[in-house]
C-alpha positions as CSV (number, residue, x, y, z in Angstrom):
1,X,-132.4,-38.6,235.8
2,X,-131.4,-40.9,232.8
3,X,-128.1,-42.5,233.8
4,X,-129.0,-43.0,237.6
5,X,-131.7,-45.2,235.1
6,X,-128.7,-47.2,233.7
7,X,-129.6,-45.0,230.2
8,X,-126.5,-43.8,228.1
9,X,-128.1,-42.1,224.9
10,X,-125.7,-42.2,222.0
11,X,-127.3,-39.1,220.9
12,X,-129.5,-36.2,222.6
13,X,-131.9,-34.2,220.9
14,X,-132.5,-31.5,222.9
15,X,-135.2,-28.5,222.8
16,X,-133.7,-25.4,221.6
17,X,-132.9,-24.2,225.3
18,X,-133.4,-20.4,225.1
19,X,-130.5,-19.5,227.5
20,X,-126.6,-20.1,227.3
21,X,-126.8,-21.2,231.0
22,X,-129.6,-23.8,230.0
23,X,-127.5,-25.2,227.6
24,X,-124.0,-24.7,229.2
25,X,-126.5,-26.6,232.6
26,X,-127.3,-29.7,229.6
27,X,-124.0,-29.9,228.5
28,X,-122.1,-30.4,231.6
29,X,-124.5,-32.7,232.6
30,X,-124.0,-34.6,229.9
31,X,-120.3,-34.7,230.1
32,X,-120.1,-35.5,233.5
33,X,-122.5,-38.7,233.2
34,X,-121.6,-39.7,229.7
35,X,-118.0,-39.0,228.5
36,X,-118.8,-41.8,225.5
37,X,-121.5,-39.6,224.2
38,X,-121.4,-39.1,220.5
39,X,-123.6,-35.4,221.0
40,X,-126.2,-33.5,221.1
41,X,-128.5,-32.1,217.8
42,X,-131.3,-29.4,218.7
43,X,-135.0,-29.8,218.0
44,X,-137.2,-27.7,216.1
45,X,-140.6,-28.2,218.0
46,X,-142.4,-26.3,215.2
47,X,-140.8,-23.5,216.1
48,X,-140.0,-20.2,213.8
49,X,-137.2,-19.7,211.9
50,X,-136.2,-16.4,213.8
51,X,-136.6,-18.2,217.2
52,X,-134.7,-21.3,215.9
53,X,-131.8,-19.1,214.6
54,X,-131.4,-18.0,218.2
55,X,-131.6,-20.9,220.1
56,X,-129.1,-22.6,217.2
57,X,-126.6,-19.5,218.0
58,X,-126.2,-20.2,221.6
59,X,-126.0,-23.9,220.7
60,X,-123.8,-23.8,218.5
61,X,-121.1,-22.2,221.4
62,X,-121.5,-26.0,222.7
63,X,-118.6,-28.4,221.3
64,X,-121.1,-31.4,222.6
65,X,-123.7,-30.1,220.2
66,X,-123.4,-31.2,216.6
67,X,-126.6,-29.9,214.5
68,X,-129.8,-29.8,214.6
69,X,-133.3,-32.4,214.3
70,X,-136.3,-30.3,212.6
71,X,-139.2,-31.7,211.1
72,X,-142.2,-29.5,211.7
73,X,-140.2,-26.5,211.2
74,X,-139.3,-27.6,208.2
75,X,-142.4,-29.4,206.7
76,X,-145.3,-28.1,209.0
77,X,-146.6,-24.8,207.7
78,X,-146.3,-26.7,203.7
79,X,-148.0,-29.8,205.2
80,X,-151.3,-27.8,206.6
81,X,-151.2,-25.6,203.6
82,X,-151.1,-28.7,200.8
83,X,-153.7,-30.5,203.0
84,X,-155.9,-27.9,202.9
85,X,-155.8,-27.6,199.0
86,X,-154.1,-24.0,199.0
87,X,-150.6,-25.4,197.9
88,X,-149.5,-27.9,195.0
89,X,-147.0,-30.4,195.4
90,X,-144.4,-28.4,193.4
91,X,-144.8,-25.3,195.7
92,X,-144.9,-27.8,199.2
93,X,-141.4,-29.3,197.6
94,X,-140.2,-25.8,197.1
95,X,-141.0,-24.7,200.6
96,X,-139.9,-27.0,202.4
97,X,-136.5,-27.0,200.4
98,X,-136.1,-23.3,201.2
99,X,-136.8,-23.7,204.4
100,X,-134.2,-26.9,204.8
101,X,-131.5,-24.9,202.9
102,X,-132.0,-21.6,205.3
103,X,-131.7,-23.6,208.0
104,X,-128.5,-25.2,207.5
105,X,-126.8,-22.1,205.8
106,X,-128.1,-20.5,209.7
107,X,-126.4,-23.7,211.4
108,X,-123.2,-23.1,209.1
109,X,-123.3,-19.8,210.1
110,X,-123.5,-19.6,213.7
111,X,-121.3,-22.7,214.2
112,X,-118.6,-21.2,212.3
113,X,-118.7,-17.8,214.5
114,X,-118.7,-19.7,217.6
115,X,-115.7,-22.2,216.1
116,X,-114.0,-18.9,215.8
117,X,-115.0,-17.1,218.7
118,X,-113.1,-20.3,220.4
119,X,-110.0,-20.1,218.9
């Protein structure tokens, strides 16, 4: 484990755990080892939208958590396809835009509910 290492992240960035336990399991974990912590954003790991929506609902329940780390899920699919000559730079920029902007209106989203669902 990372602190029986002597390691005290500032920050996680955690896969998107596909469970509430699995996340409820990371967080305690982390409180119990680290109460200096500054939290915890979820990674993308390429994956879809849909699936990322999911996993950033149940993270979202987690006070400890605090956003979310994509790359590939934002840039990946307009990468290949401008490397491969089938997208212009205009159309990459615009993808990957949309993509950014969906993500964090999702993020506002769900955070919200569960900020309310607390209350």
């Amino acid at each position: 484990m990372f602190y029986e290492a002597g390691i005290y992240p500032d920050w996680w960035k955690l896969e998107p755990f596909k469970t509430d336990a699995a996340w409820a399991n990371a967080v305690s974990a982390i409180e119990r080892n680290d109460p200096h912590t500054r939290g915890i954003v979820v990674l993308g790991l390429d994956a879809p939208q849909d699936e990322l929506a999911a996993s950033f609902a149940m993270a979202a329940k987690q006070p400890l958590v605090k956003g979310f780390a994509v790359g590939r899920t934002i840039f990946g699919d307009a990468a290949r396809a401008w490397m491969k000559g089938e997208m212009t730079d205009a159309e990459a920029v615009a993808q990957m835009a949309g993509r950014y902007r969906q993500l964090c209106e999702t993020w506002e989203l769900v955070r919200r509910g569960a900020q309310e669902d607390a209350a």
